[in-house]
TORKOLKE-468949 format. One record per residue: residue number from 1; residue in one letter; x, y, z of N, C-alpha, C in turn. Coordinates in Angstrom, 3 decimals, m for minus. Example, Ala and Ser with C-alpha at 12.3 -4.5 7.8 and 13.67 -1.06 7.14 Angstrom:
REM TORKOLKE-468949
1 | a | 13.190 | m5.690 | 7.800 | 12.300 | m4.500 | 7.800 | 13.200 | m3.300 | 7.800
2 | s | 12.850 | m2.250 | 7.080 | 13.670 | m1.060 | 7.140 | 12.900 | 0.030 | 7.870
This chain:
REM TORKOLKE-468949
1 | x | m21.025 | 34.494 | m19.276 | m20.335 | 33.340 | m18.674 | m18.864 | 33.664 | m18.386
2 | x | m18.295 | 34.399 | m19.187 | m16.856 | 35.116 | m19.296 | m16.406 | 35.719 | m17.945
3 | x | m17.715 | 36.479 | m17.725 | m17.474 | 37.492 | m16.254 | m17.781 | 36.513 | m14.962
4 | x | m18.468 | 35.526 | m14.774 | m18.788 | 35.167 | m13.909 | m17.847 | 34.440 | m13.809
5 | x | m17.216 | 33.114 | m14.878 | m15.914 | 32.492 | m14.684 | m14.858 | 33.262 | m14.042
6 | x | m14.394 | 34.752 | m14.662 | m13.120 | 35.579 | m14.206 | m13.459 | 35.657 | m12.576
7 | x | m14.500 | 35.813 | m12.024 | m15.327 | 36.128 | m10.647 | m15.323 | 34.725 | m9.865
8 | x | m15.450 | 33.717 | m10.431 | m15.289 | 32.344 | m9.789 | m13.595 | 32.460 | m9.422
9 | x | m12.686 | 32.975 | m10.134 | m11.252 | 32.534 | m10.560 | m10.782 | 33.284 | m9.707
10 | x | m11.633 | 34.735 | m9.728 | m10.798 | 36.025 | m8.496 | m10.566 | 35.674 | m7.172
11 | x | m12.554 | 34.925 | m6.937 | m12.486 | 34.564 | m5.607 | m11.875 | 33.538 | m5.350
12 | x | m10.933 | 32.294 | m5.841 | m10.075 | 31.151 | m5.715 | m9.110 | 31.831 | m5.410
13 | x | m8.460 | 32.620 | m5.829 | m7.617 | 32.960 | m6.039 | m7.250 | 33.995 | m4.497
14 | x | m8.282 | 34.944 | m4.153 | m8.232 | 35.347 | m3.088 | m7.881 | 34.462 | m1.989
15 | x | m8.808 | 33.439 | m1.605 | m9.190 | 32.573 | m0.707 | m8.061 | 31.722 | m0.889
16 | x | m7.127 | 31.403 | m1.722 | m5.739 | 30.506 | m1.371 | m4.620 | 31.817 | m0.693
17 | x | m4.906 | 33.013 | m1.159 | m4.179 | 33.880 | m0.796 | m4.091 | 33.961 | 0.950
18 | x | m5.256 | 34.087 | 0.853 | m5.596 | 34.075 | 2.462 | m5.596 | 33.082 | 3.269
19 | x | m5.597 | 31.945 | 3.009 | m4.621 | 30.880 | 3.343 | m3.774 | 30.733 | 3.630
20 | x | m2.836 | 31.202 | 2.376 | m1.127 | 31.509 | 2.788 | m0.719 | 32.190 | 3.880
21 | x | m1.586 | 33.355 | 3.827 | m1.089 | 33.859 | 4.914 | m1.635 | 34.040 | 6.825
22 | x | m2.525 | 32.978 | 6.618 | m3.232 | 32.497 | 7.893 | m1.873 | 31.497 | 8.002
23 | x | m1.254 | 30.716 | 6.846 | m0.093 | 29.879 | 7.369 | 0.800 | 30.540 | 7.893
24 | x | 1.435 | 31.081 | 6.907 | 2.473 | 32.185 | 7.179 | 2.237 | 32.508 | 8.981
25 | x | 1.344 | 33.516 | 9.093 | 1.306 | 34.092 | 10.335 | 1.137 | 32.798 | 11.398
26 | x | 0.529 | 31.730 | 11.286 | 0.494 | 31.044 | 12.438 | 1.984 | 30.171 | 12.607
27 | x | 2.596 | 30.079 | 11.351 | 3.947 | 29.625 | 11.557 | 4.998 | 30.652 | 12.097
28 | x | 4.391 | 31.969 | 11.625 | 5.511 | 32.918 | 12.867 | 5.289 | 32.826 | 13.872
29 | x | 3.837 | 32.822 | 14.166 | 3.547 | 32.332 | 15.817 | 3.849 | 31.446 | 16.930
30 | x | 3.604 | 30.548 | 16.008 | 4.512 | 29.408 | 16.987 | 6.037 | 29.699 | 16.819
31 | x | 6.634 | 29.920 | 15.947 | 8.137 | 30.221 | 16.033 | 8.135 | 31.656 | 17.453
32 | x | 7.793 | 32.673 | 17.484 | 8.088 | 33.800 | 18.060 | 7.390 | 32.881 | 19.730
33 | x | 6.359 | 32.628 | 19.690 | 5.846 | 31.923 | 21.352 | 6.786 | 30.806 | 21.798
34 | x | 7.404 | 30.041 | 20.645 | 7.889 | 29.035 | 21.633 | 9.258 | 29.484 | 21.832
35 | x | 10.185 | 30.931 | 21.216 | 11.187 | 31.246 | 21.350 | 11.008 | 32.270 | 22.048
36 | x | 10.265 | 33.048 | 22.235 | 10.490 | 34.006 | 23.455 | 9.588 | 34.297 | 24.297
37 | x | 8.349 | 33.322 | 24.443 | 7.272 | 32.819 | 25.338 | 6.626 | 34.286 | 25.092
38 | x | 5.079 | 33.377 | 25.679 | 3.985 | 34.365 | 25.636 | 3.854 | 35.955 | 25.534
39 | x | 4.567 | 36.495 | 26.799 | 4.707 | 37.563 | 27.106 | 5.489 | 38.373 | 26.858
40 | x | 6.408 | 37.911 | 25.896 | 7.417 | 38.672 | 25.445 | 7.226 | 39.031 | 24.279
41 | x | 6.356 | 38.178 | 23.564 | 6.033 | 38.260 | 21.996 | 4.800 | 38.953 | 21.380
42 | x | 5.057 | 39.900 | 20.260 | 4.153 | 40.832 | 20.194 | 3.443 | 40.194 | 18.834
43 | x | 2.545 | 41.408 | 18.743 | 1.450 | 40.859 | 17.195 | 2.631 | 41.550 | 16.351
44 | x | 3.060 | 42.533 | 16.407 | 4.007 | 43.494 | 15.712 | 5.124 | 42.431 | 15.064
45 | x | 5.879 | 41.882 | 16.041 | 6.928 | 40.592 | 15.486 | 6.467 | 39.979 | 14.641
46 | x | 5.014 | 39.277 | 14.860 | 4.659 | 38.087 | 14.448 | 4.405 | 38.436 | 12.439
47 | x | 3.720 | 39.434 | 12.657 | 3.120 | 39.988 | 11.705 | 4.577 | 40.791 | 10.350
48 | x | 5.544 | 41.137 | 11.191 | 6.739 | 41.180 | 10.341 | 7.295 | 40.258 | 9.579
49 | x | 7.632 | 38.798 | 10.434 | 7.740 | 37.912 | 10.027 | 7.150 | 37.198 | 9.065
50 | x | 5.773 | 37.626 | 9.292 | 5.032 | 36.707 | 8.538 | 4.883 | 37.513 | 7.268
51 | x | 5.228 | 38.207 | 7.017 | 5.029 | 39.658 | 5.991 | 3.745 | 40.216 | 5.940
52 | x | 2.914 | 39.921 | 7.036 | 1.592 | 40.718 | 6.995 | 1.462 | 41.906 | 7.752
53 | x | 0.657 | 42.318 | 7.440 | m0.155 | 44.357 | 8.586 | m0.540 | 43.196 | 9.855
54 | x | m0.121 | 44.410 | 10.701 | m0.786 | 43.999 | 12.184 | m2.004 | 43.683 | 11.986
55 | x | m2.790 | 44.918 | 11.252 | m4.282 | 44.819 | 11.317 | m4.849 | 43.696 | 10.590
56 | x | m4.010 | 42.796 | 9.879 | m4.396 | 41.459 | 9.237 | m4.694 | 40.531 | 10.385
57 | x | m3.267 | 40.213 | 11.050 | m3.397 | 39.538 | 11.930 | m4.340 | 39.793 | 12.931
58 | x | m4.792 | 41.088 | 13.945 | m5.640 | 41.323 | 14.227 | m7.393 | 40.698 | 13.734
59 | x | m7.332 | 41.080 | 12.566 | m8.725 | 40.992 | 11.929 | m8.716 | 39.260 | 11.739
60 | x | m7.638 | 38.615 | 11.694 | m7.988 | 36.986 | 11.490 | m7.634 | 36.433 | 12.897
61 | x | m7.259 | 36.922 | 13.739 | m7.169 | 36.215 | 15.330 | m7.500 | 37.071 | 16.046
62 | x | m7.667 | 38.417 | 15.983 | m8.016 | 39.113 | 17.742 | m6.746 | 39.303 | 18.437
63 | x | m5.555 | 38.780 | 17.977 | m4.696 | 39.279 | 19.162 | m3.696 | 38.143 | 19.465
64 | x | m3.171 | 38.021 | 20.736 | m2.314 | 36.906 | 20.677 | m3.055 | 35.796 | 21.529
65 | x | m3.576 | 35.803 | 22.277 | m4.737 | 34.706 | 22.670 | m5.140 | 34.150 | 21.708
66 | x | m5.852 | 34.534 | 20.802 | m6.466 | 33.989 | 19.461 | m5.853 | 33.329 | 18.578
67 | x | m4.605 | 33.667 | 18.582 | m3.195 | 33.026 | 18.095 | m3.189 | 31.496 | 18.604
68 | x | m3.311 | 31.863 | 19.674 | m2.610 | 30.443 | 20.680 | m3.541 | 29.790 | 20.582
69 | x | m4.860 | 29.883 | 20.517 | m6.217 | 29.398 | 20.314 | m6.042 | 28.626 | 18.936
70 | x | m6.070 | 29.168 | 18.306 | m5.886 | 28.604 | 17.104 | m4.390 | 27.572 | 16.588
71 | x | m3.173 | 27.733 | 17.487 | m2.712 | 26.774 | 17.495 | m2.457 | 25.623 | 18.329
72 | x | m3.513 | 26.078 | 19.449 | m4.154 | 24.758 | 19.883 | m4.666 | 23.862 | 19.233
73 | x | m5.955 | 24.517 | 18.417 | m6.758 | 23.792 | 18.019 | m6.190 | 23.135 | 16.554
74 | x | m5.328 | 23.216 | 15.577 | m4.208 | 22.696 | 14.778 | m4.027 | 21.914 | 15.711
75 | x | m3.534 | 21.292 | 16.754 | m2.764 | 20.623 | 17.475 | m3.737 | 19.735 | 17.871
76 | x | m4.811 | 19.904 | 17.817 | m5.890 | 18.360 | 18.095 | m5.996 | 17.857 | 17.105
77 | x | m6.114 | 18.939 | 15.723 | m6.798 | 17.574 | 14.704 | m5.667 | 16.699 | 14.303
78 | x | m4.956 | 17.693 | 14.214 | m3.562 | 16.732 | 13.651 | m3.345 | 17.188 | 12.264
79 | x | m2.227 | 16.812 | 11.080 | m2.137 | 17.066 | 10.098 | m2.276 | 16.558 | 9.116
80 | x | m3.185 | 15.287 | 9.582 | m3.897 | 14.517 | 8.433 | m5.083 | 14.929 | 7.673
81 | x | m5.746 | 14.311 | 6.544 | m7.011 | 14.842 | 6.303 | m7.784 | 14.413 | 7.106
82 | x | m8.209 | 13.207 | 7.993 | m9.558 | 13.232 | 8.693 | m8.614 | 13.702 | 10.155
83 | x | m9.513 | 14.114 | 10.646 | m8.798 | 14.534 | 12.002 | m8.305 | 13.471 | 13.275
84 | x | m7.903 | 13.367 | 13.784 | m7.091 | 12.321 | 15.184 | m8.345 | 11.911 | 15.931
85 | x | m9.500 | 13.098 | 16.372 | m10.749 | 12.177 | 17.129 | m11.284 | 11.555 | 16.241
86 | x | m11.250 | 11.642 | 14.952 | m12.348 | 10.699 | 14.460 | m11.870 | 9.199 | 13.763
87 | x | m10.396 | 9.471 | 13.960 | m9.791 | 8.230 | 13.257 | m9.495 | 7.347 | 14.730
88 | x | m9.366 | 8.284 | 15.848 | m9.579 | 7.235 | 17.317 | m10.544 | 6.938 | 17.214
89 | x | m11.965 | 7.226 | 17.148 | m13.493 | 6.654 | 17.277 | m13.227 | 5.377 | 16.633
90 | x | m12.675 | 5.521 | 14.990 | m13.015 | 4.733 | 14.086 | m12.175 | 3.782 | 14.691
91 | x | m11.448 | 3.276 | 15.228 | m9.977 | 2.534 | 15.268 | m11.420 | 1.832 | 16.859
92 | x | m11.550 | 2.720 | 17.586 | m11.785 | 1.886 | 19.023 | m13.665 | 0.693 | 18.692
93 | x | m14.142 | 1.714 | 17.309 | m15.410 | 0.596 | 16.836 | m15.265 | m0.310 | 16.164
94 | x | m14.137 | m0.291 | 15.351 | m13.864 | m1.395 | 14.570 | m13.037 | m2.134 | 14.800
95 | x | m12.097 | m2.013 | 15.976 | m10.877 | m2.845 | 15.976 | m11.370 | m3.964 | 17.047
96 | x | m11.352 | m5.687 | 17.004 | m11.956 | m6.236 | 17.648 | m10.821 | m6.580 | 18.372
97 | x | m9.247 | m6.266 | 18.838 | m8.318 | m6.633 | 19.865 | m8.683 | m5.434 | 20.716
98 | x | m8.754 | m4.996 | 21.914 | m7.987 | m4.031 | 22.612 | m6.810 | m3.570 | 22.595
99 | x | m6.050 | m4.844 | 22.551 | m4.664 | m3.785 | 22.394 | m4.017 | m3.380 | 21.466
100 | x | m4.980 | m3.842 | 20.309 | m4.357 | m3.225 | 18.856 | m5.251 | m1.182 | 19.281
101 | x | m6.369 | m1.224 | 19.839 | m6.967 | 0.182 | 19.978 | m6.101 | 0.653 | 20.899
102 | x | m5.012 | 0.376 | 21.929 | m4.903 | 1.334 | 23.182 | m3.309 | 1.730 | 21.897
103 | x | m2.643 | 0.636 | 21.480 | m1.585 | 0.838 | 21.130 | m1.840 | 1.629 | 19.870
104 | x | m2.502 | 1.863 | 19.306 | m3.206 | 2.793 | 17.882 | m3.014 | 4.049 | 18.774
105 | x | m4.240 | 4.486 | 20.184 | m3.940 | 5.273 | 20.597 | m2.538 | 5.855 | 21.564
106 | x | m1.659 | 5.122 | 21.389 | m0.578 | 5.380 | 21.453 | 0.268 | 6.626 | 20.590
107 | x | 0.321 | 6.007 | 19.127 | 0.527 | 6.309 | 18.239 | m0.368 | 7.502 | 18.019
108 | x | m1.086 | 8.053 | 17.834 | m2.099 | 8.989 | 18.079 | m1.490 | 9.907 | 18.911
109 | x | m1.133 | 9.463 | 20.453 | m0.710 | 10.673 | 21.338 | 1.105 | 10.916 | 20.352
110 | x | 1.622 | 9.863 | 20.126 | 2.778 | 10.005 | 19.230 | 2.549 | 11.181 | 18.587
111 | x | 1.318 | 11.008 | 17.691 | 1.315 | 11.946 | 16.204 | 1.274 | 13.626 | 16.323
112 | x | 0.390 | 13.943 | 17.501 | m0.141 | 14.997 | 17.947 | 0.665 | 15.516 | 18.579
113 | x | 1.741 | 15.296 | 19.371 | 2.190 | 15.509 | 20.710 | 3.199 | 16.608 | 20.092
114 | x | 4.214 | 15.943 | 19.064 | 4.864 | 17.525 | 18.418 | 4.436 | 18.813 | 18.426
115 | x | 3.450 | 18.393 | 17.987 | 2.762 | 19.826 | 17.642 | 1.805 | 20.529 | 18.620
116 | x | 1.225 | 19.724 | 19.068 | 0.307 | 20.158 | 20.663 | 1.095 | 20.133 | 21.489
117 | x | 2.022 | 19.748 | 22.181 | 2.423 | 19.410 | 23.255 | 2.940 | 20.823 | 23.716
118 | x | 3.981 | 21.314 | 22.619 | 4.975 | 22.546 | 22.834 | 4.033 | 23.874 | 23.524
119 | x | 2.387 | 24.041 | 22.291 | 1.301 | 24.679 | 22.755 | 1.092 | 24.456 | 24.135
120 | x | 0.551 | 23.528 | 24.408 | m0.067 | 22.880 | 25.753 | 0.937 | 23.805 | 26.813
121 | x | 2.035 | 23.353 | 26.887 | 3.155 | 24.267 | 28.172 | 3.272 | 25.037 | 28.017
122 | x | 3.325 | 25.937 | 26.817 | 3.420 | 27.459 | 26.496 | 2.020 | 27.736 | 27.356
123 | x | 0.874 | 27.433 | 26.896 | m0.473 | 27.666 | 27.741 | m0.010 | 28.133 | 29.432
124 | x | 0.060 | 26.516 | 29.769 | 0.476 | 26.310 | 31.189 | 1.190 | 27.598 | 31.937
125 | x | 2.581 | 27.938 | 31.227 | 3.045 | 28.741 | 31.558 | 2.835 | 29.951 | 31.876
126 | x | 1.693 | 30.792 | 30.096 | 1.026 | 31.807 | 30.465 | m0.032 | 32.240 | 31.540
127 | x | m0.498 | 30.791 | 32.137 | m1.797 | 31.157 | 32.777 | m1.146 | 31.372 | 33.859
128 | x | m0.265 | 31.474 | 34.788 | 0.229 | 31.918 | 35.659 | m0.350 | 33.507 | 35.602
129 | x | 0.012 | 34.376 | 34.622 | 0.117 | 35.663 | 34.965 | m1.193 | 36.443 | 33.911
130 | x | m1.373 | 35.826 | 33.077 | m2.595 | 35.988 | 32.140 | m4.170 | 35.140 | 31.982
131 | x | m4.848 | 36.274 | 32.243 | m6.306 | 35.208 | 32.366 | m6.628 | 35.260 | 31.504
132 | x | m6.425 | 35.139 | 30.149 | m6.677 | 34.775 | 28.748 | m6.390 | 33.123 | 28.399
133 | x | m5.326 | 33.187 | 29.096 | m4.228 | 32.266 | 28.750 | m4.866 | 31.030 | 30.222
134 | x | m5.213 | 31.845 | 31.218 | m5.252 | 30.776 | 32.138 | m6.493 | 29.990 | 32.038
135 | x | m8.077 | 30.765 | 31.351 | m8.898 | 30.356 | 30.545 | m8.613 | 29.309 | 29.820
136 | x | m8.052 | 29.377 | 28.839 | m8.385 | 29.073 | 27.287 | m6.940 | 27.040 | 28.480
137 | x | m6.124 | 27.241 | 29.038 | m5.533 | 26.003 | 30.035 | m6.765 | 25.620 | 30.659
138 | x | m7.914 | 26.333 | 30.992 | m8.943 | 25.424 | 31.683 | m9.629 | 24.551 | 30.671
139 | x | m10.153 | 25.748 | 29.664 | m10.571 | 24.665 | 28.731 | m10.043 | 23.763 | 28.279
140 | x | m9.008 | 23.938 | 27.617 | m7.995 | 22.570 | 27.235 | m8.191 | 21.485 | 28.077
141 | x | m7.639 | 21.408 | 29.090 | m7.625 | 20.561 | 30.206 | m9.260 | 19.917 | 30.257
142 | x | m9.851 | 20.580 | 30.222 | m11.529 | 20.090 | 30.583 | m11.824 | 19.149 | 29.369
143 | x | m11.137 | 19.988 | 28.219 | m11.377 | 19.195 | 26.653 | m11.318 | 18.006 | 26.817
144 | x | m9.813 | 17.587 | 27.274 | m8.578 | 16.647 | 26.936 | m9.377 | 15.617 | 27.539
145 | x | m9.513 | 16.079 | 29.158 | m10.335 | 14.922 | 30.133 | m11.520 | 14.475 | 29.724
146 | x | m12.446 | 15.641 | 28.924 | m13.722 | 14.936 | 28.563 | m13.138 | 14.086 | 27.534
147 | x | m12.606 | 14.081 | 26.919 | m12.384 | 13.219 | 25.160 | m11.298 | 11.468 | 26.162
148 | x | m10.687 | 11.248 | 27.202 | m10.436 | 10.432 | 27.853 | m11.555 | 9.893 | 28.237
149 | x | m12.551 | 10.275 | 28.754 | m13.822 | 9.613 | 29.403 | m14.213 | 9.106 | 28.492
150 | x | m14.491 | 9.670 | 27.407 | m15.311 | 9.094 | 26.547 | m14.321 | 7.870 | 25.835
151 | x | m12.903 | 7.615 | 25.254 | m12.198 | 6.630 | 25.300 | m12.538 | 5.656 | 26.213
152 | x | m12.370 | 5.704 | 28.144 | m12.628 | 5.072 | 29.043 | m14.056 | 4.526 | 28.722
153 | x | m14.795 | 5.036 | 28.384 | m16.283 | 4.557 | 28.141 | m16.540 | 3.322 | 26.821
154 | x | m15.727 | 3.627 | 25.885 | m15.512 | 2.862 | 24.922 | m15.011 | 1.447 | 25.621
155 | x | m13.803 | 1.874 | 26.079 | m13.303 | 0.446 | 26.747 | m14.253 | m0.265 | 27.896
156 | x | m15.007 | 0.501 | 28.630 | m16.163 | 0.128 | 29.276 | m17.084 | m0.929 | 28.505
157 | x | m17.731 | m0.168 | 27.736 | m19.037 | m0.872 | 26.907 | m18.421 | m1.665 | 25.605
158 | x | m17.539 | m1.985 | 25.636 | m16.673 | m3.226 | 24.920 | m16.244 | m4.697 | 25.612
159 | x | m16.264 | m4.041 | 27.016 | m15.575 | m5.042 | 27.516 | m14.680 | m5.124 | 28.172
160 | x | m13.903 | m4.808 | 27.564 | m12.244 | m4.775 | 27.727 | m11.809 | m4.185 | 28.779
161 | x | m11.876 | m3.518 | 29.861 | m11.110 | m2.724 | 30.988 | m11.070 | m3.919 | 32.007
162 | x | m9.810 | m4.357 | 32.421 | m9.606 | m5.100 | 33.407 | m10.757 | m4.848 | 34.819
163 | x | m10.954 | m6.585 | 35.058 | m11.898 | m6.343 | 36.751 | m11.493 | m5.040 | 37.281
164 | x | m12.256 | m4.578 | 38.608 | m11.305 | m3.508 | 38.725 | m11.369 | m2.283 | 38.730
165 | x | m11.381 | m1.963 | 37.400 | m10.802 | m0.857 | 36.993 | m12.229 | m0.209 | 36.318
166 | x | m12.334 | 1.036 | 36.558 | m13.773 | 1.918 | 36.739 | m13.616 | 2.575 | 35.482
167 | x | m14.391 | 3.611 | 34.806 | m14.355 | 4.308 | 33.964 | m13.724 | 5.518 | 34.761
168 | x | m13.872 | 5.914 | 35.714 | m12.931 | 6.930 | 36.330 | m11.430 | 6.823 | 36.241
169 | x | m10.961 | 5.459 | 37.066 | m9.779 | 5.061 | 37.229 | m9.150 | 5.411 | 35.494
170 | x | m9.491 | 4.356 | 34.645 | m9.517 | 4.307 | 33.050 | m9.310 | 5.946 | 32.481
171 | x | m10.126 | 6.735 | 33.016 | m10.195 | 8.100 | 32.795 | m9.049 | 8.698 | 32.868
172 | x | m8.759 | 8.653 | 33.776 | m7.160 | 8.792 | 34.731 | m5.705 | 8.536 | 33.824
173 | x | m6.087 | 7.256 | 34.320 | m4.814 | 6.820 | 33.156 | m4.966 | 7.395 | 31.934
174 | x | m5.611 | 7.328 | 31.013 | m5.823 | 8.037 | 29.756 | m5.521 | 9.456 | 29.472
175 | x | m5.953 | 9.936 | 30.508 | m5.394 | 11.315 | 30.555 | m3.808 | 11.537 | 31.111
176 | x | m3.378 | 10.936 | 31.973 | m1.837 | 11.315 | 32.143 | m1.136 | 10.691 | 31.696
177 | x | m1.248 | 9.499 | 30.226 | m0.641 | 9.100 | 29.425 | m0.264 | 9.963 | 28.131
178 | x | m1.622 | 10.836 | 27.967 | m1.770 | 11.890 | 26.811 | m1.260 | 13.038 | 27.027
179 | x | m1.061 | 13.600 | 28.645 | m0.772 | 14.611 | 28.678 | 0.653 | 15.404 | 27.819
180 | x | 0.431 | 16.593 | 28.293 | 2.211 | 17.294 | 27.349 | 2.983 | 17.321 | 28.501
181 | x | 2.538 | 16.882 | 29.509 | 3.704 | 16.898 | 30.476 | 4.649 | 15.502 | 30.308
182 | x | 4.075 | 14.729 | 29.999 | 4.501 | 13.499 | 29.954 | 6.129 | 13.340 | 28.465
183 | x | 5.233 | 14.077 | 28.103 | 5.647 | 13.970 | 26.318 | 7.216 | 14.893 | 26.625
184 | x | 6.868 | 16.175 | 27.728 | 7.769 | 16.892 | 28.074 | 8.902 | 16.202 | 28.513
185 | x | 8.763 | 15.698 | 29.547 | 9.648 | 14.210 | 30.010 | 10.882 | 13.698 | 29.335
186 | x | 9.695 | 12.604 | 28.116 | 10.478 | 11.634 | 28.108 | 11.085 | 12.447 | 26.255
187 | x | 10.629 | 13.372 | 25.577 | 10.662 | 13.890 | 24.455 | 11.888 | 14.832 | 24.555
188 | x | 11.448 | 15.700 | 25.161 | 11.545 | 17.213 | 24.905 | 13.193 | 16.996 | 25.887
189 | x | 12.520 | 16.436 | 27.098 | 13.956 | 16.150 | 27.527 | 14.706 | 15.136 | 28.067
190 | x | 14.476 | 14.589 | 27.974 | 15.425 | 12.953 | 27.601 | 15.144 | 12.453 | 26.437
191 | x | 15.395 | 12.975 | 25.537 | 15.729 | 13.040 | 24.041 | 15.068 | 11.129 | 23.290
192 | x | 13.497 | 11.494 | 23.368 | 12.709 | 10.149 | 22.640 | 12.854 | 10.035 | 22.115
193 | x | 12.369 | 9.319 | 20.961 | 12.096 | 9.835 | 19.780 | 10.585 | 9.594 | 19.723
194 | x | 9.717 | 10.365 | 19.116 | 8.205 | 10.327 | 18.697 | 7.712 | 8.476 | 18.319
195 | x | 8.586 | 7.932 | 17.756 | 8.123 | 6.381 | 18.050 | 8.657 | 5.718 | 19.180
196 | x | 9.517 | 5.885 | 19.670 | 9.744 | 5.346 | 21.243 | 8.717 | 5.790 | 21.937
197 | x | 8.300 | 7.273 | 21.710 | 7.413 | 7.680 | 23.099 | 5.992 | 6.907 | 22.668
198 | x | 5.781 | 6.794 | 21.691 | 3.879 | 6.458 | 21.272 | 4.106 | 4.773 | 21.632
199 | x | 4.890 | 4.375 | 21.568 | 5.106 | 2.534 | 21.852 | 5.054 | 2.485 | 23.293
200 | x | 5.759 | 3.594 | 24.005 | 5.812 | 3.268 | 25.607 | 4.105 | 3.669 | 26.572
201 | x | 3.709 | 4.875 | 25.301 | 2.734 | 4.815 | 25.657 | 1.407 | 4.094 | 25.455
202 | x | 1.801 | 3.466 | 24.492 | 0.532 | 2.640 | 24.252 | 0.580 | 0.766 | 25.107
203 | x | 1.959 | 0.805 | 24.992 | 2.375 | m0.229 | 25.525 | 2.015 | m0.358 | 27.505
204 | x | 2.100 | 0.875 | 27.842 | 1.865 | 1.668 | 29.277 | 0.430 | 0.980 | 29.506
205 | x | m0.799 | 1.783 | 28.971 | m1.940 | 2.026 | 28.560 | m2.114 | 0.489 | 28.645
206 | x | m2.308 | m0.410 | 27.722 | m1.848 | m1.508 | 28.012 | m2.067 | m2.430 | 29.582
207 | x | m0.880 | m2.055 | 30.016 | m0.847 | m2.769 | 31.259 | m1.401 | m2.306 | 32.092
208 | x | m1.753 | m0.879 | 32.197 | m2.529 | m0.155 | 33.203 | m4.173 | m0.714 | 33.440
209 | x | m4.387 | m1.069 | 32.126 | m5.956 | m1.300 | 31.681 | m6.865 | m2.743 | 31.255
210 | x | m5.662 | m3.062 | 30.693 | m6.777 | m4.288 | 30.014 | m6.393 | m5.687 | 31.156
């Protein structure tokens, strides 16, 4: 029982290790991409910084695509324990106002937008000259719009979407309320703040829709 406990304890012990430094390295990552963009920034930097071997980083992302991949995908769930789609689901089945759900999802694009948003244009930017990068912007984009439809659809089969207004139209709006361009704007540069921007947007959303 002695050996198998020490063997339960090794492998804990590994597996927080490796944790740390999946943090570590993805926090150099985003530091080194959003300060000297895509193409300038190597695995070599990242991996200094982070105090790991290239070949770490390598072996846990593939490279710098895989990087960005992965702090995309940080950037949807969010940094809560249940993730942002599933606490929108929960918020748009149970909440019997509409505009307590559009203005929730307000707050939502609020929560995420720090941290996705910066990703999102770094993307944008790379796919100009990299088809890794201009990929992984299609998908995103395809993501973002499918996960709007399906919002728009909610507000559909509830009720709630003003005469009018289609699950397409609904689609629409939803998506260029969420976008990082938007967030770019009124955030990044005309200085929001993260609760001004999630109020204007939910408040937006709002009038566009119901």
């Amino acid at each position: 029982m002695a050996v198998k406990s020490k063997r339960s304890y090794d492998a804990s012990r590994r597996r927080e290790q490796a944790a740390r430094t999946r943090d570590a390295i993805l926090g150099a990552a985003r530091r080194q991409f959003l300060e000297r963009g895509y193409a300038a920034t190597t695995v070599a930097r990242i991996a200094a910084e982070a105090d790991a071997s290239v070949e770490t980083v390598y072996k846990a992302f593939g490279g710098k695509a895989g990087l960005v991949r992965a702090l995309w995908e940080l950037g949807l769930a969010g940094r809560r324990h249940v993730p942002a789609p599933e606490r929108s689901d929960t918020l748009s089945s149970t909440a019997t106002d509409p505009v307590v759900v559009l203005k929730g999802w307000g707050r939502f694009v609020a929560e995420l937008s720090p941290e996705g948003a910066p990703i999102m244009l770094l993307i944008r930017s790379a796919a100009a000259t990299d088809a890794e990068m201009a990929a992984l912007w299609d998908e995103a984009e395809r993501q973002r719009r499918d996960r709007m439809r399906h919002n728009a659809r909610r507000l559909r089969d509830r009720g709630w979407l003003r005469e009018g207004i289609s699950v397409a139209t609904a689609t629409d709006v939803l998506w260029t309320y969420s976008s990082s361009e938007l967030y770019d704007l009124l955030v990044l540069r005309s200085g929001w703040s993260a609760r001004r921007f999630g109020e204007f947007v939910g408040d937006a959303m709002v009038a566009a829709l119901l």
